[in-house]
Structures are given as structure tokens and as C-alpha cells.
FITOR-791638 format. One record per residue (C-alpha): residue in one letter; x, y, z. Coordinates in steps of 0.001 Angstrom, whole numbers, plus 500000, padded with zeros to 6 digits. Layout:
BEGIN
AXYZ ...
***
This chain:
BEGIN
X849914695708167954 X850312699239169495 X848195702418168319 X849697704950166623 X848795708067164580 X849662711217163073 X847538713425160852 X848195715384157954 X845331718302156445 X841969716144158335 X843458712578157479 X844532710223160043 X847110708133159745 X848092704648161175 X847620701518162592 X843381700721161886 X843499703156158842 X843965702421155477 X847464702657153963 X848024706160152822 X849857706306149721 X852224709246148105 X853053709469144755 X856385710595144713 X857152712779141546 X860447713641142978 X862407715040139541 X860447713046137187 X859016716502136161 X862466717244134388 X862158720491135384 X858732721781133926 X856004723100136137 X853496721998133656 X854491718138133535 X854823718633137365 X851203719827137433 X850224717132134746 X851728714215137008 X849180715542140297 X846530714737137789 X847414711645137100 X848619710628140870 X845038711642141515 X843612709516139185 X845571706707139979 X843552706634143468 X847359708524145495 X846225710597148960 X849355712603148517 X852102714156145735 X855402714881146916 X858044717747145231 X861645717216146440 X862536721133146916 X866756722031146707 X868752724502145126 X872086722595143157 X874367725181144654 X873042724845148472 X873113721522148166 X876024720438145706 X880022720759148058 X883160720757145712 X883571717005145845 X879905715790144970 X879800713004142259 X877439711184141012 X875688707765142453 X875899705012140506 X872510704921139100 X872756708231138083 X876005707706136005 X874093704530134640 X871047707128133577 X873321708924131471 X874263711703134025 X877665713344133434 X877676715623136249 X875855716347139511 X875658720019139809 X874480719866136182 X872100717428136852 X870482719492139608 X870113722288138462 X868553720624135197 X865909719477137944 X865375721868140053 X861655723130140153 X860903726867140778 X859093728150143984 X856037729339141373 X855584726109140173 X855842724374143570 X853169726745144386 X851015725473141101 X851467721785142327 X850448722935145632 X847468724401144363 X846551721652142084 X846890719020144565 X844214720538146967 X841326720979144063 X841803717553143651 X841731716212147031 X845222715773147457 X847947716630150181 X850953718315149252 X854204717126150225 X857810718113149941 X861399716843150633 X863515720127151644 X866948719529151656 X868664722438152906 X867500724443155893 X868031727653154299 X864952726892151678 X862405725810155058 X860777729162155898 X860399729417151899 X858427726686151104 X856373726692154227 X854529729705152752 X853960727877149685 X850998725756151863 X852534721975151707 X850756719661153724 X853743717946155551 X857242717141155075 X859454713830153961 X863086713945154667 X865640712067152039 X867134709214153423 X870497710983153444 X869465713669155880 X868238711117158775 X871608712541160341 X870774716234159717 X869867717560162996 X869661720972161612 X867305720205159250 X865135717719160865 X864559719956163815 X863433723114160917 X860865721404159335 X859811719802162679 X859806723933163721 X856995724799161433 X854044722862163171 X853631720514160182 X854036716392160560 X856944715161159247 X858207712151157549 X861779710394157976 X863069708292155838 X865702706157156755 X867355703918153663 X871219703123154330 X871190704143158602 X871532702335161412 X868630701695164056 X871471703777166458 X871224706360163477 X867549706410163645 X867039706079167319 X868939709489167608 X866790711261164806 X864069710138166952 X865017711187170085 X866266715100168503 X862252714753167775 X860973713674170740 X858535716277171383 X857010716073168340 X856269712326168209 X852288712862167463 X853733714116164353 X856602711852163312 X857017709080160869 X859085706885160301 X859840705081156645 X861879701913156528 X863489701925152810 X866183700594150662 X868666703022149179 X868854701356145949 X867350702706142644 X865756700086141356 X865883698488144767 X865592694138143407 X862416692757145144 X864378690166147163 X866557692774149088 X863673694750149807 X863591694435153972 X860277694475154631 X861446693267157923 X862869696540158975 X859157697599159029 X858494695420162230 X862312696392163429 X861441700102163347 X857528699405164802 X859097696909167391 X861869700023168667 X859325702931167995 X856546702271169476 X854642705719169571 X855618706377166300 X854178705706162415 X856043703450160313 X855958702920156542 X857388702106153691 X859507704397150570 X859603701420147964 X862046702075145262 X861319698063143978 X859955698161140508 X856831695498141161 X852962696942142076 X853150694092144758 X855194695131147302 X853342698300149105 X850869695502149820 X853531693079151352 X854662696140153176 X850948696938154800 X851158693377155581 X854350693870157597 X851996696818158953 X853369699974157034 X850649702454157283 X852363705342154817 X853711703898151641 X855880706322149075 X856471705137145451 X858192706878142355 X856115707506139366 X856719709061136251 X855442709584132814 X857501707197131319 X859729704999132394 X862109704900129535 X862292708606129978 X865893710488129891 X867043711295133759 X867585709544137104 X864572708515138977 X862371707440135633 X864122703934135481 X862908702981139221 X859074704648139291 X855991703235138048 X853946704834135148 X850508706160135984 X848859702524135172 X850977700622137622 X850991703634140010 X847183702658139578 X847600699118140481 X849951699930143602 X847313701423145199 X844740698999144302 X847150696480145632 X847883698852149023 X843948699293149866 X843646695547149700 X845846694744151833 X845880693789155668 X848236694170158216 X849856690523159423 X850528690063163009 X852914687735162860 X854907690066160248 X854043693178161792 X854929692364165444 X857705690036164504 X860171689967167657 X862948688716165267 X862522691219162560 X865821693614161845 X867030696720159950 X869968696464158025 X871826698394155928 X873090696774152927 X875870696834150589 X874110698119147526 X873237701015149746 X876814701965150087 X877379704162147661 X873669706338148076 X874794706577151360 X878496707926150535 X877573710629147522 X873802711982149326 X874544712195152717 X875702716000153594 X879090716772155851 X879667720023157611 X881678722590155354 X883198726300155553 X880946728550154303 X883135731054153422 X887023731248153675 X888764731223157230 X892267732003158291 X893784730411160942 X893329731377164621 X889113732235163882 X887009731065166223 X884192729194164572 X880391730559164717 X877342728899163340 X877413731232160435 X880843730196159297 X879116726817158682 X877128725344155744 X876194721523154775 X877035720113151497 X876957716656149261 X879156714674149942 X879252712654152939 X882406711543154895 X882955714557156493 X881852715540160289 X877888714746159997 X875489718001160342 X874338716877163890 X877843717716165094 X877338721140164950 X877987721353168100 X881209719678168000 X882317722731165256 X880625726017166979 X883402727634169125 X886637726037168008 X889677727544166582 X890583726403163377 X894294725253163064 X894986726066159375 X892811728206157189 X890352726740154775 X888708727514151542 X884887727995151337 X883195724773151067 X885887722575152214 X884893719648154702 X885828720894158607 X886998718249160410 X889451717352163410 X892195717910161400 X891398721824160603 X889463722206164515 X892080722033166792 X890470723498169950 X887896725175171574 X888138728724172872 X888169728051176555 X891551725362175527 X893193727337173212 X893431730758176019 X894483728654178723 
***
């Protein structure tokens, strides 16, 4: 088995350390600062390292054709922008959690999912950064928060190892600070189509880099079967109840079993045989389909274009849903003329960008 560590704050992290555990409130603060403040309490007293805050604004994040994922709809969601912006949590009391997490021994992490909101919550003193499994194809994004010093944490539910591979390689000089989570995108994910496997998959192809586990299962076993398949971060959902109106309460743990995760996660050892297991893939699976389809971001206009206008980065934005050109080909976009003209925040794609500069004045 190979040695490999990162550190967040003065923790280290990785293969001969004990599984480090976040408590992912995510949105089960329903928008309130104080029950956001009130769940770092009880992550700390449920024996957590680390809270994580998932930071977005609905109307950076939200194109003209996001819906709903299934599970939402099922949670009694009616719309998505709605939803959001029910959810989102201000930059003040980000700044509480942040706050409350370190007088209690905690690290502070966030999910960012637009670049535009990086620089801001960098000042607000988080610890490290998770990406949503959605944005393991966000280039732009990925290489902001890798930007700001900090180590960051990749999630990768519903990709490809050829998906992953490239994330990792658009962070290759920052490996001593890279993680990798295998992970299901499936809320609740059912314990038999967990993967653990795609732990050793991702070890077995990474080998300078952490691995771990985002568990969206509802049972306080399986971050233990994961440090067993040698995860050494693990990330679980917890809420305050999970009967609780919204989308996220339905596949977290309460504070007890939260409790009883970690108990489970310190006792645990890493299996060779599981860890290291030369067989061992990633897949992505059906029930992942449609996470993958509504939270994935596609390249979009930021503002209306006429025909004939050559394309800068600023003319560019990223928005929910996928199916569109991906945000890591920007590239592909910046300097072509568009062949029709397009409204602001519709998807850009080969059908609008018909050349590039240099083609279309010869």
C-alpha cells in the first residue's frame, strides 16, 4: 500500500492516520445561520474533524432549463431556482459557522460552486475545499479553488475514471493537496450499490493522491467498510431530523447515528486485500443518471450575442443543466464566431460556434 497525504489546518491526512470524518450539513440548515451554527455543535459532539457549508448563489448557478433531480421532486420540491434560493446561506453566517467550527476544534469546509463566489469565501477563513460531484468536469472551477493555496477535495459520483484522470491531471501540481472521493450519486444511495470498490480503483490509478469516501447510504456501517477498502477521508450528510421538509434530510444521519458513524470509522482498519485490490473498478451507474444530467453545469452566453461576435471569456458563464459543451471546453468556445445570435444563458454549442477567427478571415 503506497503513502499518501495531504493536510488540512495541522492535521494529516492518509494512509497510517485515522479516518478523518466531515459532517456534511450541506442545506440541512434550511437556510438559517443559527441551525447552521447549532448543527457544528452537534457534528462536534458527535466526535466529526470537519463541517462542510455548500456555498452557491441560485441565480449563478441555476441556467433557463434547470429542473429538478428526482429525489428532489420526491422531497416535495416544485422548483429548482426556488429551492435554492430557499437554501442558500448568507456570507455572515458562513462566517459564524466558520467561527464556530474553530472554538470547537473543528475544520471548516465548503463546496463552492461557481467561480465567481471563490475569492469571496476564501476571506471567510475555510479550512479547505470539496467540489460537488457534478463539477469533476469544471476546469474553471477546480483550478480557482486549487488557486487559493488551500487542499482541495474532489468528488467524483456519476464520472468516468477518463473523467477523473483529467481532473487530476488539470491538478497536477497541486497533488500534495488533492483528494480524491469515490461516491455514488444517489440520494439515498441503497447499501448494495454502494462501490466501495471504486475506492481501490481510484487508489490503484492515483497513486500519489488521497482517496475517500462521500457516503450518501443511509446505514452507520459503511464509512467503516469504506476505511476497510482504505478510504482515509469519509463525508456523510447529517441533519436535525431526518423526516425534516427539504432535499438532503431524507439521505443524512441525525446527530446519534452521525455519532455512531464515527465510532464505527475510528474502529476500523484498512484491508489489504480490499484496499489494493488489482480487480477493483469505478463505475458509473444507472441510478446516477439523472444527478448526473440536472447538476452537472454546460457552458452558456452570458449575455446576448448577435451574430458575427467573436467570443471572449467574458461572454461566457456556466449554468445547471448539463448536456451542453462541458466547462473544461472553454477553450474550445474563446475566439470563435458565433453563427446565429443567442439569448443570455442559452447553451453554446457547435451548432451556434461556427469558426474561429483565424477560419472565418481567411
Amino acid at each position: 500500500m503506497g503513502t499518501r497525504h495531504l493536510r488540512i489546518g495541522d492535521r494529516a491526512i492518509g494512509d497510517g492516520q485515522r479516518a478523518y470524518v466531515i459532517a456534511e450539513i450541506g442545506v440541512n440548515h434550511d437556510g438559517s445561520g443559527e441551525r447552521a451554527v447549532a448543527l457544528t455543535r452537534a457534528a462536534a459532539g458527535a466526535g466529526a474533524d470537519a463541517v462542510k457549508l455548500q456555498v452557491f448563489r441560485a441565480d449563478l448557478l441555476m441556467g433557463r432549463a434547470a429542473r429538478l433531480a428526482g429525489y428532489q421532486e420526491d422531497a416535495g420540491e416544485t422548483d429548482p431556482v426556488s429551492m435554492l434560493r430557499r437554501l442558500e446561506l448568507g456570507w455572515d453566517a458562513c462566517a459564524q459557522v466558520v467561527e464556530e467550527a474553530h472554538g470547537l476544534g473543528l475544520h471548516a469546509i465548503a463546496t463552492v460552486f461557481s467561480v465567481e463566489l471563490v475569492e469571496r469565501a476564501a476571506r471567510l477563513g475555510f479550512d479547505a475545499w470539496k467540489t460537488a460531484s457534478p463539477d469533476v468536469v469544471h476546469r474553471p472551477l477546480l483550478e480557482a479553488l486549487a488557486g487559493t493555496g488551500r487542499s482541495l477535495i474532489v468528488s467524483t459520483g456519476a464520472a468516468t475514471m477518463e473523467e477523473v484522470g483529467r481532473a487530476v491531471g488539470w491538478l497536477d501540481g497541486v497533488k500534495e493537496r488533492l483528494a480524491l472521493l469515490q461516491c455514488v450519486s444517489a440520494y439515498p444511495t441503497p447499501i448494495g450499490q454502494a462501490e466501495l470498490a471504486g475506492i481501490a480503483a481510484l487508489r490503484r490509478a492515483h497513486p500519489e493522491v488521497v482517496v475517500g469516501y462521500s457516503d450518501h447510504t443511509q446505514g452507520v456501517e459503511t464509512g467503516a467498510l469504506a476505511v476497510a477498502h482504505g478510504a482515509a477521508i469519509l463525508e456523510k450528510h447529517f441533519t436535525y431530523d431526518t423526516r425534516a421538509a427539504g432535499p438532503d434530510h431524507a439521505a443524512s444521519l441525525d446527530a446519534d447515528g452521525l455519532r455512531r458513524y464515527v465510532a464505527a470509522a475510528r474502529g476500523a482498519r484498512v484491508e489489504l486485500r480490499l484496499a489494493d485490490d488489482a480487480e477493483a473498478v469505478k463505475r458509473v451507474l444507472e441510478i446516477e443518471a439523472d444527478v448526473r444530467a440536472v447538476s452537472r453545469q454546460s457552458i452558456v452566453a452570458a449575455r446576448a450575442m448577435d451574430a458575427g461576435h467573436v467570443v471572449q471569456r467574458e461572454d461566457l458563464a456556466f449554468r445547471r443543466p448539463g448536456g451542453g459543451m462541458e466547462p473544461w471546453r472553454i477553450g474550445e468556445v474563446v475566439g470563435r464566431v458565433l453563427g446565429s445570435g443567442c439569448e443570455a444563458g442559452e447553451l453554446l454549442d457547435a451548432r451556434v460556434l461556427v469558426a474561429n477567427v483565424a477560419r472565418a478571415e481567411a
